[in-house]
N, C-alpha and C positions, 0 to 999 in steps of 0.2 A: 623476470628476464634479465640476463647479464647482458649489457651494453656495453662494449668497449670504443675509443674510439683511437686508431692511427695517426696522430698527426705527423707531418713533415713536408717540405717543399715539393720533393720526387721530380727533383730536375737534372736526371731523368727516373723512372721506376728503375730499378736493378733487379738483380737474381736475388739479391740479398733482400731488399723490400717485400718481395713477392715471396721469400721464405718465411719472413716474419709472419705475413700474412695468412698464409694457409696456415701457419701453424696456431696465429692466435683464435681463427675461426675456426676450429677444434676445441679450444677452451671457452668461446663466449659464443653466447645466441647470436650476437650480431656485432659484426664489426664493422665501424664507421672510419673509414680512411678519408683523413680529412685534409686536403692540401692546403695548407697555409699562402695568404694573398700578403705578402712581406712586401711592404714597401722599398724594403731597406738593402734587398738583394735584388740582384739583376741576371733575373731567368734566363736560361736558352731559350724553352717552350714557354707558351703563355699559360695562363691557370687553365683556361678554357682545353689548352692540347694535353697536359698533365692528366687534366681529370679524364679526357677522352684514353689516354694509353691504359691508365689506370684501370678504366669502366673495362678496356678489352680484355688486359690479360686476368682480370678476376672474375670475368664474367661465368666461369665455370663454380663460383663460388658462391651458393644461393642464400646464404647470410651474412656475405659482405658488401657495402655500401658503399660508393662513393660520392664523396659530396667537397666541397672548397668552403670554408671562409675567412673573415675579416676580424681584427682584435683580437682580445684575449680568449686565452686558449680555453681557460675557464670557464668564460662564458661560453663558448661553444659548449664546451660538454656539457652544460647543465641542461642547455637548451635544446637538446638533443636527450636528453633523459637518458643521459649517461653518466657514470661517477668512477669510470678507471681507464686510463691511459695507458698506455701501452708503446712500451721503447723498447727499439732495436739497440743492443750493444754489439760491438765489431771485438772493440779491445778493451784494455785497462783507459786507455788515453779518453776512450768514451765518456767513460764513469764521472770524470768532475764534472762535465759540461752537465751531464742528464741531473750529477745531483743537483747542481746549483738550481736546473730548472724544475725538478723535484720540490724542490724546499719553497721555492716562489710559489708553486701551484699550491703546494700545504699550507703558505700564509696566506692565501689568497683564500684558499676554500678547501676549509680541514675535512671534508665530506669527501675529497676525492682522491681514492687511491690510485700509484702511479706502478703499473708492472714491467720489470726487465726482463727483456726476452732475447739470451743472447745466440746472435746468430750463428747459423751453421758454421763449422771450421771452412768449409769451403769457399763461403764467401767475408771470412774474414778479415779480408786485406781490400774488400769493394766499397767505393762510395761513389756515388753522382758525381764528385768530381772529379776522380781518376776516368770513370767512364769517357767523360766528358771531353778531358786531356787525351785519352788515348784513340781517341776517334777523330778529333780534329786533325790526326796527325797519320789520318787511314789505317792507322793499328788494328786487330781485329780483337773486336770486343761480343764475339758468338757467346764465348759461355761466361757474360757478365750482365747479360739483359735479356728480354723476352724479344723475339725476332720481329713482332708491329715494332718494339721500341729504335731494335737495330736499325732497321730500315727509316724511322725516323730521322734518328741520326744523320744514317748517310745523307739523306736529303737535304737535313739543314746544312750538313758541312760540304755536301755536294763532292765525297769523296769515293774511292772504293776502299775496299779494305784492302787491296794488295798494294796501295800505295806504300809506298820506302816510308822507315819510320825514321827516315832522317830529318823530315823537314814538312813543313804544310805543302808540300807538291810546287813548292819552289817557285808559287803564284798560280801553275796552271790546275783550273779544274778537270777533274776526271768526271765519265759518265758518275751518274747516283746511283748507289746500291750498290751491294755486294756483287763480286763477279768473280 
């Protein structure tokens, strides 16, 4: 059986994540999307809401998995009885960061190979953090995330999306949700 596993924060999931995704459960018996518990960043959502967005919009997908942990990356995949990794590339600028952490995981544990999967032209220019920017500012971000995620969103920023993208709503909250 081919086990692959996802990792990444997914804060929040994107089109782009979730393009990755179908596409590498095509190529492997089971794919493990595994949310990283980073000490060292400071989430919108918790792990616990992460893995919950996650569970929903792949729930259509009956050998992929979600699951969160702790440490290195490698020892997760070992311990999941899996030996290849699986990265999203957006652009060129991706590639140094994935190889440096390529090359760590090789020294780390020469057993496990790392695959790049690069994503759609469409959602080429998308990451959690643009998302992230462009919703706290009521921007509308429909066709850059799954609609549980959208809606997420709104709630934690407590904005709508027709809000002016001049400014955070200048102090005042709007109703939540899209309207």
């Amino acid at each position: 059986m081919r086990i692959a596993v996802y990792p990444g924060s997914f804060d929040p999931v994107t089109n782009g994540h979730l393009d990755i995704i179908c596409r590498a459960s095509r190529v492997f018996d089971r794919v493990i999307v595994a949310v990283g518990r980073q000490a060292s960043k400071k989430p919108l959502f918790s792990t616990e809401e992460r893995v919950a967005m996650l569970r929903k919009v792949t729930e259509d997908l009956p050998n992929v998995e979600v699951d969160s942990f702790d440490g290195l990356l490698v020892q997760y995949v070992k311990s999941r009885g899996a030996n290849i990794v699986v990265r999203g590339l957006r652009a060129i600028s991706d590639f140094d960061y994935e190889f440096q952490m390529t090359l760590t995981i090789k020294k780390l544990d020469d057993e496990i190979e790392t695959l790049f999967m690069m994503t759609s032209s469409e959602y080429s220019f998308l990451s959690s953090s643009i998302v992230k920017e462009v919703a706290s500012y009521g921007g509308c971000i429909r066709d850059m995330v799954p609609e549980v995620v959208e809606k997420k969103l709104w709630d934690r920023y407590r904005v709508s999306q027709n809000t002016s993208l001049g400014g955070r709503n200048n102090g005042h909250l709007r109703s939540a949700g899209p309207v």
